[in-house]
C-alpha positions as MATLAB code, in Angstrom:
seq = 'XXXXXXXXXXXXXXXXXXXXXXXXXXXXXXXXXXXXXXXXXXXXXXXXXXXXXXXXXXXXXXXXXXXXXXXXXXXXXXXXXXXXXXXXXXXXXXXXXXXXXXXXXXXXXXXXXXXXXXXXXXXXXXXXXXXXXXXXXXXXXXXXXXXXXXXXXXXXXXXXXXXXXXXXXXXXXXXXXXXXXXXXXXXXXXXXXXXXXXXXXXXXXXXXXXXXXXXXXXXXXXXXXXX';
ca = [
     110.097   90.819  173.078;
     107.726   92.445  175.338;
     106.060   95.741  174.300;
     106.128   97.607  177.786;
     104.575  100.690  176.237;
     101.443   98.963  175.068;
     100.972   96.885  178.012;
     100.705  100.240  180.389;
      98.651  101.322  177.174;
      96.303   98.587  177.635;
      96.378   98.197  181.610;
      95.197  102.519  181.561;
      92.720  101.692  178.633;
      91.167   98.802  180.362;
      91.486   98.865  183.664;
      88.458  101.519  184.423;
      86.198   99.482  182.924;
      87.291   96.554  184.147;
      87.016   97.567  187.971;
      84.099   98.939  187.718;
      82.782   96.357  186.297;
      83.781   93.508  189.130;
      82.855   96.019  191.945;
      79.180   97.332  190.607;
      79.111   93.004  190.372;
      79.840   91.958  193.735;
      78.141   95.395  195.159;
      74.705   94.072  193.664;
      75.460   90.366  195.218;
      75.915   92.005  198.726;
      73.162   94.745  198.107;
      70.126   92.717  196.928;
      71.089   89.964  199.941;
      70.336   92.859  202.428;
      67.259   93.227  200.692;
      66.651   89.605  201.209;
      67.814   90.284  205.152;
      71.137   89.048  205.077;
      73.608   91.921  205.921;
      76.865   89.895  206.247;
      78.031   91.701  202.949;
      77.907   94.651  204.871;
      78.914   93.781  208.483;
      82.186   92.660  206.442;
      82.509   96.057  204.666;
      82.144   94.499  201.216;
      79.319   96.793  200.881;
      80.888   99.598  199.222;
      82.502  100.899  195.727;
      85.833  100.988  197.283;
      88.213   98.651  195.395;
      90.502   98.376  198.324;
      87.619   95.558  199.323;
      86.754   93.606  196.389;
      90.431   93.384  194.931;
      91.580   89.401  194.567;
      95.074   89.070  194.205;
      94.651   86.228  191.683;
      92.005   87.697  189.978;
      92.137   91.434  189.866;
      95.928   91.447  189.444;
      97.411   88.361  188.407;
      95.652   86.978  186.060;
      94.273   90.024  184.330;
      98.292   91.251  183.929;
      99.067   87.608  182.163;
      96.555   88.518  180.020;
      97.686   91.695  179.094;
     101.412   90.446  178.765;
      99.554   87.468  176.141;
      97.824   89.514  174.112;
      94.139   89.188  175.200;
      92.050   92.137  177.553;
      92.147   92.850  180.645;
      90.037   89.745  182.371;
      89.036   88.678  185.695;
      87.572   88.875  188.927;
      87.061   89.783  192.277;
      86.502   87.972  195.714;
      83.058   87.001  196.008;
      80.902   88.697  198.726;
      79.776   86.561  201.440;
      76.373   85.844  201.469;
      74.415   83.473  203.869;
      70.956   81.965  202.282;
      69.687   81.016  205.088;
      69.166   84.650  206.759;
      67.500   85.007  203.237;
      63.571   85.711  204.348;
      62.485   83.662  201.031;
      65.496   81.471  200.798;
      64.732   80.078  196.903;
      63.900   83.431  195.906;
      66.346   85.333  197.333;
      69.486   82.998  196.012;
      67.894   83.851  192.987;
      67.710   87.215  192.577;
      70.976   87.828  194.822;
      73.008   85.751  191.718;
      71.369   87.538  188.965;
      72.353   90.864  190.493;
      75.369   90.365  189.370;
      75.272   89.283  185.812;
      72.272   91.849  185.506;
      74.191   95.081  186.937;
      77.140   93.902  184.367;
      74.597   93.912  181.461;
      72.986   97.797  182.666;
      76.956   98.742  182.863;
      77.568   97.891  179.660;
      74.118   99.634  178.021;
      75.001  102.814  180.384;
      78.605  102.532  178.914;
      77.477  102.045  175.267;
      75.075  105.637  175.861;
      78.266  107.380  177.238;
      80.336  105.911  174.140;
      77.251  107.623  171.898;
      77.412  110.867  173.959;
      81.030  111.356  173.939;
      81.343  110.753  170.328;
      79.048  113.493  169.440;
      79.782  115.873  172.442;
      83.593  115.834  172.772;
      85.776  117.603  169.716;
      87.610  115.114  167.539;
      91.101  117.185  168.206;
      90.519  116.649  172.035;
      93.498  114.670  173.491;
      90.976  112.509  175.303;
      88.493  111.810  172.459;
      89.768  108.689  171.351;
      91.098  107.425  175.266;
      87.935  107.899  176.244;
      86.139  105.907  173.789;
      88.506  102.977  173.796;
      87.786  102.796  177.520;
      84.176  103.405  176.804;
      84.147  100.732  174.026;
      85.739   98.346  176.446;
      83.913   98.651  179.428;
      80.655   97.461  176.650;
      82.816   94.475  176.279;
      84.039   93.250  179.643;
      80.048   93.623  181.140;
      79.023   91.978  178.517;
      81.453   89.266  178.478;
      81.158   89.119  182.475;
      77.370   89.199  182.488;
      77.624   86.299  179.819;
      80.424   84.280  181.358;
      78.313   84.454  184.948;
      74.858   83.338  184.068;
      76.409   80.310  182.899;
      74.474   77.338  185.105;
      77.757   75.880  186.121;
      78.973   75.596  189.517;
      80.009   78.220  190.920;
      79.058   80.782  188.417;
      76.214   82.903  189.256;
      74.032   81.016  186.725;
      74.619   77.666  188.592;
      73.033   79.270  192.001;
      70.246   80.971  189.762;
      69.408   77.144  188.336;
      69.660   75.358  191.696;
      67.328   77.698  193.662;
      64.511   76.086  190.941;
      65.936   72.618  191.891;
      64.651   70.022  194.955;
      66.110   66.689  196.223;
      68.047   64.421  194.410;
      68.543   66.312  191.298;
      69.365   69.442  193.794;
      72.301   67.244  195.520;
      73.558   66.131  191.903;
      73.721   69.521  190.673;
      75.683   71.053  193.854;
      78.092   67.768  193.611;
      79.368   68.793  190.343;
      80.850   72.209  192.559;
      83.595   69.215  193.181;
      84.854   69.411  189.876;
      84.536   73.005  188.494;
      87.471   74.479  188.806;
      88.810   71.209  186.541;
      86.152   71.937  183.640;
      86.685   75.611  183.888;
      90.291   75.572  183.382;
      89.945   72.682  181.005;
      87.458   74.971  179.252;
      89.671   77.920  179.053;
      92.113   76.048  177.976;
      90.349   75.156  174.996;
      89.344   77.947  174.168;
      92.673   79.915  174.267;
      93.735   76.590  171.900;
      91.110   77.957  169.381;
      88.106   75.235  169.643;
      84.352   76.408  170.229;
      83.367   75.723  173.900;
      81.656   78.586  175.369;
      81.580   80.516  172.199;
      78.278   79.713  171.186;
      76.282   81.220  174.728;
      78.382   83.741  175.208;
      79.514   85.008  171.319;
      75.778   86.468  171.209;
      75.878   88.867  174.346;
      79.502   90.160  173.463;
      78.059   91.101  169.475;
      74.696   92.443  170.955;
      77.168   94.643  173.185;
      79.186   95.589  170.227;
      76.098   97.173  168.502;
      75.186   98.532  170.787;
      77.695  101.841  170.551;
      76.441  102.821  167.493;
      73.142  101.630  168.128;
      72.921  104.912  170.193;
      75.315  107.172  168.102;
      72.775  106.683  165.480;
      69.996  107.093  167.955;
      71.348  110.646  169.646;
      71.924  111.774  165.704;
      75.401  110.684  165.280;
      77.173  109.189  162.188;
];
């Protein structure tokens, strides 16, 4: 039977963190390509923190609610912001650095989010009503950019890691690489499936971001003269 309490439980206590987290990702994407001279990002108004913008159906409500009504967190995405290499004024460099914004604003969310964890903890009463709301959410946004900044510098097409890999990449092996875009959305799935099934497939790459995350909370309660 369905537990509608906790799901609105875990939809308020995750869902913060989780938009944040998608936005500040795309945001970079679209920010450090104006840097690189493309601006479409912003001519298209994708440019901003406004969630109105960024907000996939599939992925920022669909699929994170299934998850919620499985069991797991909140998980997903948002719609990608366009970007055009070629108005890039150092193409190879710039499809670089534009697909490690991404991953790399999600991994500074989470470390900014582990130091407000720390500082909450110490600065906020225990009897407060919001103590422990606040540091589930806290606690959570460490995990999602973690798991997102993990998840995206994988070098598989069309994660952000894929983009990162191919922008070191020249003739032949470049046109392999990109062909294998074909059949990503088959592996990924395929992948996910797996994994919800219980065997190791991503585990391995991204198990050691999500624990460094983890420690990360404490890490700094200890640090600012916590427990």
């Amino acid at each position: 039977m369905m537990d509608i309490q906790k799901i609105v439980y875990t939809i308020a206590q995750c869902a913060p963190g989780f938009l944040l987290a998608i936005i500040v990702h795309e945001y970079a994407h679209g920010y450090i390509a104006k840097k690189f001279g493309d601006d479409t990002a912003e001519r298209e108004g994708r440019l901003t923190f406004n969630p109105g913008a960024h907000i996939d159906m599939m992925g920022t409500v669909i699929f994170p609610l299934i998850g919620v009504i499985a069991g797991w967190s909140v998980i997903g995405w948002a719609k990608p912001v366009p970007v055009i290499p070629r108005n890039f004024k150092d193409i190879r460099r710039g499809i670089f650095w534009v697909s490690f914004a991404g991953p790399l604003s999600n991994f500074i969310l989470g470390i900014i989010s582990a130091i407000l964890f720390a500082v909450v903890a110490i600065s906020l009463p225990q009897t407060s009503s919001m103590y422990t709301p606040l540091l589930y959410m806290l606690q959570y946004s460490v995990f999602i950019n973690f798991l997102l900044g993990a998840f995206n510098i994988i070098p598989f097409p069309p994660l952000d890691g894929s983009r990162m890999l191919a922008s070191f990449l020249k003739g032949e092996t470049l046109r392999w690489y990109e062909g294998l875009a074909q059949y990503s959305s088959m592996i990924i799935l395929l992948v996910f499936a797996l994994s919800m099934m219980g065997i190791p497939t991503l585990h391995y790459i991204i198990e050691p971001f999500i624990s460094f995350g983890q420690m990360l909370p404490m890490f700094f309660l200890k640090l600012l003269g916590g427990a």
